[in-house]
N, C-alpha and C positions, 0 to 999 in steps of 0.2 A: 400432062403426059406421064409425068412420074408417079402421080397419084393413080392414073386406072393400072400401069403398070406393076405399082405394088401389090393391087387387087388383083390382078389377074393370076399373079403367081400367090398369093394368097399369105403374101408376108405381112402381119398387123404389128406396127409400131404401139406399144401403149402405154399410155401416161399413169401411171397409179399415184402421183402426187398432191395434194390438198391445194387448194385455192391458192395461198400462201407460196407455195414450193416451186422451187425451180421447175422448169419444162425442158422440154426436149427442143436440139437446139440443131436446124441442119446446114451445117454452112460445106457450100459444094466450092472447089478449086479447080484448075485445069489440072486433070492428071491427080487430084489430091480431093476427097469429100469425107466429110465426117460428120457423124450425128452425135450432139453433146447437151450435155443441159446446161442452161444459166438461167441466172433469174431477169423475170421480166414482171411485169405490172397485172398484167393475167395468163391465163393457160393456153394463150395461143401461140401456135408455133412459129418459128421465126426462121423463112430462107434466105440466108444470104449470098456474097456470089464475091468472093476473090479471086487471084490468079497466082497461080504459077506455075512450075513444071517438071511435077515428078514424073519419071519415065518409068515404062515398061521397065522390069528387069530382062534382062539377056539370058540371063541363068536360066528364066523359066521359058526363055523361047521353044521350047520341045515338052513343056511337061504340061497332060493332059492325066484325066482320071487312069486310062489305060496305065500310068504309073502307080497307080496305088496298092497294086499285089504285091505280096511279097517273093515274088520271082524276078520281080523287077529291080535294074540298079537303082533306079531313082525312088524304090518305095526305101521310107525312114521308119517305118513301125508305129504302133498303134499310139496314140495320145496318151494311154495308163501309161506306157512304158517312156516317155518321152517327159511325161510328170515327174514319175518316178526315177530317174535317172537326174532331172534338172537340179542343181543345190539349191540350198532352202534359201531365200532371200533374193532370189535373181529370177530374173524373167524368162517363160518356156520361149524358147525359138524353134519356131521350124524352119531349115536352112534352104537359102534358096537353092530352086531344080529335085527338091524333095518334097516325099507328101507323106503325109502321115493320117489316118483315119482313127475317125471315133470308133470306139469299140465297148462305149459305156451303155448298156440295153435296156435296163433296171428301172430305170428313171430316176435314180440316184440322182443327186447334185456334185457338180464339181465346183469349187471357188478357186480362183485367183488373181488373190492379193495385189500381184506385182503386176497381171496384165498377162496379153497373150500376143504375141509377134508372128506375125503369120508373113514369112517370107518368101517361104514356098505355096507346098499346097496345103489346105486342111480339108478333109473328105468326111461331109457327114453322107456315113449310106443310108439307105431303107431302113437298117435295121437298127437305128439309134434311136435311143429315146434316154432323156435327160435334161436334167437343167444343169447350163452353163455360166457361173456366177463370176463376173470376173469387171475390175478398178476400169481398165478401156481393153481395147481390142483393135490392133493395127494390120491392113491387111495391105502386104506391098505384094503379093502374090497373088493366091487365088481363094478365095473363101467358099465351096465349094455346097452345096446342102441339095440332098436327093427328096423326094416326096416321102415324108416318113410313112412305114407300113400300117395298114391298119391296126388302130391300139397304143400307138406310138406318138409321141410327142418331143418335140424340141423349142427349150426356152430358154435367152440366152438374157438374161439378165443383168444390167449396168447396175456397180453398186459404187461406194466411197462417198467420199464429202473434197478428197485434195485432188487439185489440178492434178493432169497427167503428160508427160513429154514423150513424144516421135521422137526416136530417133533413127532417122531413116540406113538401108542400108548403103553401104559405099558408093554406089553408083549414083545417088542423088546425094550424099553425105554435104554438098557444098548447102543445099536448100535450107539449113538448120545449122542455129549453133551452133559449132564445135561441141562446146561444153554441155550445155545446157539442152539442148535441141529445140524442138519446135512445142509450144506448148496448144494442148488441145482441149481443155477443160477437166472438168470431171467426166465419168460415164460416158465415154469417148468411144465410138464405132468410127475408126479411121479408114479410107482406102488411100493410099496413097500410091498410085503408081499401080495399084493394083485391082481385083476385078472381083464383083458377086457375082456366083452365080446359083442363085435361091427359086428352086421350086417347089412350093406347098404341094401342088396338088397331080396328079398323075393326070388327070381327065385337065386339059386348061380348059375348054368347051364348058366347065360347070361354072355357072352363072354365079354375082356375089350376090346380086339384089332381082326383084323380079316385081310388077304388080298382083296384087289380089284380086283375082277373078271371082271370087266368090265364100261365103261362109255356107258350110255344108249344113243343112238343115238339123236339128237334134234330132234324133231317133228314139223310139220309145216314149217313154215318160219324162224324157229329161229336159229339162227346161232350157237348157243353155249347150250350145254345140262346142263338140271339142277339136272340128276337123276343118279343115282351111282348103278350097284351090287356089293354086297361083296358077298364072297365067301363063305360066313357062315350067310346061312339066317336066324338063329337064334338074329345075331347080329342086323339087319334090326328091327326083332321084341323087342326086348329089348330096345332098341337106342331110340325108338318113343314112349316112355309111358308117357313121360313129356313133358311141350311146352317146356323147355330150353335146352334140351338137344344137345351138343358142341360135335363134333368129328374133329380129325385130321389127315388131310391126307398128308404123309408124299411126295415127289417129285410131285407133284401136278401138276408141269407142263411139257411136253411132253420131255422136252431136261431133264428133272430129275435134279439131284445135291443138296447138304445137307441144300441148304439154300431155297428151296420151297416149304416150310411147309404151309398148308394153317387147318384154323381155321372153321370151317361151324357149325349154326346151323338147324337141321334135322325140318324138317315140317310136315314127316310124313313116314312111312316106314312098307314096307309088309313081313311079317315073310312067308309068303309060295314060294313070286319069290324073296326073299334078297331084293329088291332093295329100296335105300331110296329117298326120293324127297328132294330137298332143296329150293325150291319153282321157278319161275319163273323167279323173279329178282336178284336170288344167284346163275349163272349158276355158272359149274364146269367148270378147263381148259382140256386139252386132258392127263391125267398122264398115264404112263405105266401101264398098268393092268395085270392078269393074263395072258388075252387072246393074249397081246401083247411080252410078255415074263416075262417064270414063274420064272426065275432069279430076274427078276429089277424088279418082280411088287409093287408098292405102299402099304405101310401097310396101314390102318385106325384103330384111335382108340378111344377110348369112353375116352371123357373128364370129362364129369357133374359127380356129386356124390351129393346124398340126404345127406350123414352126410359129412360135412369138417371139418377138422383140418385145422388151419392156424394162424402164427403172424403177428402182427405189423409191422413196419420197429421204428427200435431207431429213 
C-alpha cells in the first residue's frame, strides 16, 4: 500500500549508491517513521517496524496551509529569511503553530549542515524549484510540498557520513534522552509525531506505468520506428508535459528477456491516439506489444518525477 501510494503522488525515493554503500533504510514507529541509510549486504531496502508514541503536537492543532500568508499571525516568513536570521552552527527551527514557505525559484541549492527541524509548518508552493541539501530532516509538524509548476523541480537531497539525533519537542521530550536524544542514523528523513503531505502531480488520474499496444510502423524510408502506442492514452498525455521526461520500456527488443530494459526520453506525446514520439534519432527496437501477444506484452513506465527524494553514496 505504501509503495502504489508513493506512486500515485509521484514521490521517487532514489538510491545513487554503489554496490558497496550503504542504502536506504525505512524503519516506521507508532506516531514516529523515518528513512535513513545503513549498511547492509546488498541494495535492498530494508522495513522495519518499532513502537512508540510520539504525539500530535497541540500547537499545530489549528495550523493549516491557509496560515502560510503573510497576513496571517501564524505565517513565520519565507525559509531565506529564517536561514538567514538562524546563527551559524545551530539548527534552522520552524516553531511550532508556525509556517514558513519556500521562496527559493532558481533552482539554486540550499545545504544544511546541521539539519532542518520542522516543528511547525514548511510550505513548498507551486512556485519552488530547488535542491534542498541537508545531514537529516525532522518533521514533528507538517512537511507540506505542492505540485511543482511546470518547469520546476524539487530535490531534497540526504547527505553526511555522522549519525544524527531527534530531539523532539517538549511535548514528546520524555521519548528521548534527555542529553543525548534519540539517535536516527545518517541521511535521516524523520516524522515524528508529524505528517507529509507530498503531491507530485496536479492530475493524480495520470497513470506511472501502462502496457504497449503497439510499435508504430516507420514512415518513409526509415528503417526503424520512433513512435510507440500505449495502451492507456492518458499515459501518452501525461508523459509529455515536460522536456525531460524518462520512460522505460521493459524487453524492448523482439526476442524479449529480463535484461532489455531500454531507458527513452519522450519528445512529445498525444493523449487522444496514446501514442508518443521519441523523435527521429531515438528510434524504438521491434518489443512485443499487445498486438503482438497480450501475455509477453512490454510494460512502459513513467520515470521523471517533479519532487525527488535521494542520497549521496558515503
Amino acid at each position: 500500500r505504501s509503495h502504489n501510494h508513493l506512486r500515485r503522488h509521484a514521490l521517487l525515493l532514489r538510491n545513487l549508491d554503489s554496490a558497496t554503500a550503504a542504502d536506504l533504510r525505512v524503519v516506521v514507529r507508532r506516531g514516529c517513521t523515518w528513512w535513513r541509510r545503513r549498511n547492509t549486504p546488498s541494495n535492498a531496502r530494508v522495513l522495519s517496524t518499532e513502537h512508540s508514541m510520539f504525539r500530535t503536537l497541540t500547537c499545530n492543532e489549528f495550523l493549516s496551509v491557509s496560515n502560510c500568508i503573510s497576513t496571517s499571525l501564524n505565517y513565520h516568513g519565507t525559509l531565506s529569511t529564517l536561514l538567514a536570521s538562524t546563527p551559524g552552527g545551530t539548527q534552522p527551527v520552524i516553531p511550532c503553530g508556525k509556517c514558513v514557505v519556500v521562496d527559493t525559484t532558481d533552482g539554486s541549492t540550499i545545504t544544511l549542515l546541521k539539519g532542518l527541524n520542522v516543528e511547525g509548518m514548511l510550505h513548498f508552493p507551486t512556485t519552488a524549484s530547488l535542491t534542498l541539501e541537508s545531514t537529516h530532516v525532522v518533521v514533528q509538524g507538517v512537511l507540506k510540498m505542492d505540485p511543482p509548476a511546470l518547469g520546476n523541480k524539487v530535490r531534497v537531497r540526504m547527505v553526511g557520513t555522522e549519525d544524527q539525533y531527534l530531539h523532539p519537542h517538549d511535548e514528546n521530550h520524555m521519548l528521548c534522552d534527555s542529553t543525548n536524544g534519540c539517535n536516527v542514523g545518517k541521511k535521516a528523513i524523520v516524522v515524528a509525531g508529524g505528517r507529509l503531505d507530498i503531491r507530485g502531480l496536479e492530475d493524480d488520474t495520470c497513470p506511472t506505468w501502462t502496457k504497449l499496444q503497439s510499435v508504430v510502423p516507420p514512415s518513409g524510408t526509415a528503417a526503424m520506428s520512433h513512435e510507440i502506442k500505449l495502451a492507456d492514452p492518458k499515459a501518452a498525455e501525461c508523459w509529455s508535459t515536460r522536456s525531460d521526461n524518462e520512460i522505460l520500456i521493459t524487453n524492448s527488443k523482439s526476442e524479449g528477456g529480463w535484461t532489455n530494459q531500454e531507458v527513452k526520453t519522450v519528445q512529445s506525446g498525444n493523449g487522444d491516439t496514446g501514442i508518443i514520439d521519441f523523435g527521429q534519432t531515438n528510434p524504438i527496437d521491434n518489443p512485443i506489444s499487445l498486438d503482438d501477444d497480450l501475455r509477453m506484452a512490454s510494460e512502459v513506465a513513467w520515470l521523471s518525477r517533479p519532487i525527488v527524494f535521494e542520497a549521496e553514496g558515503d
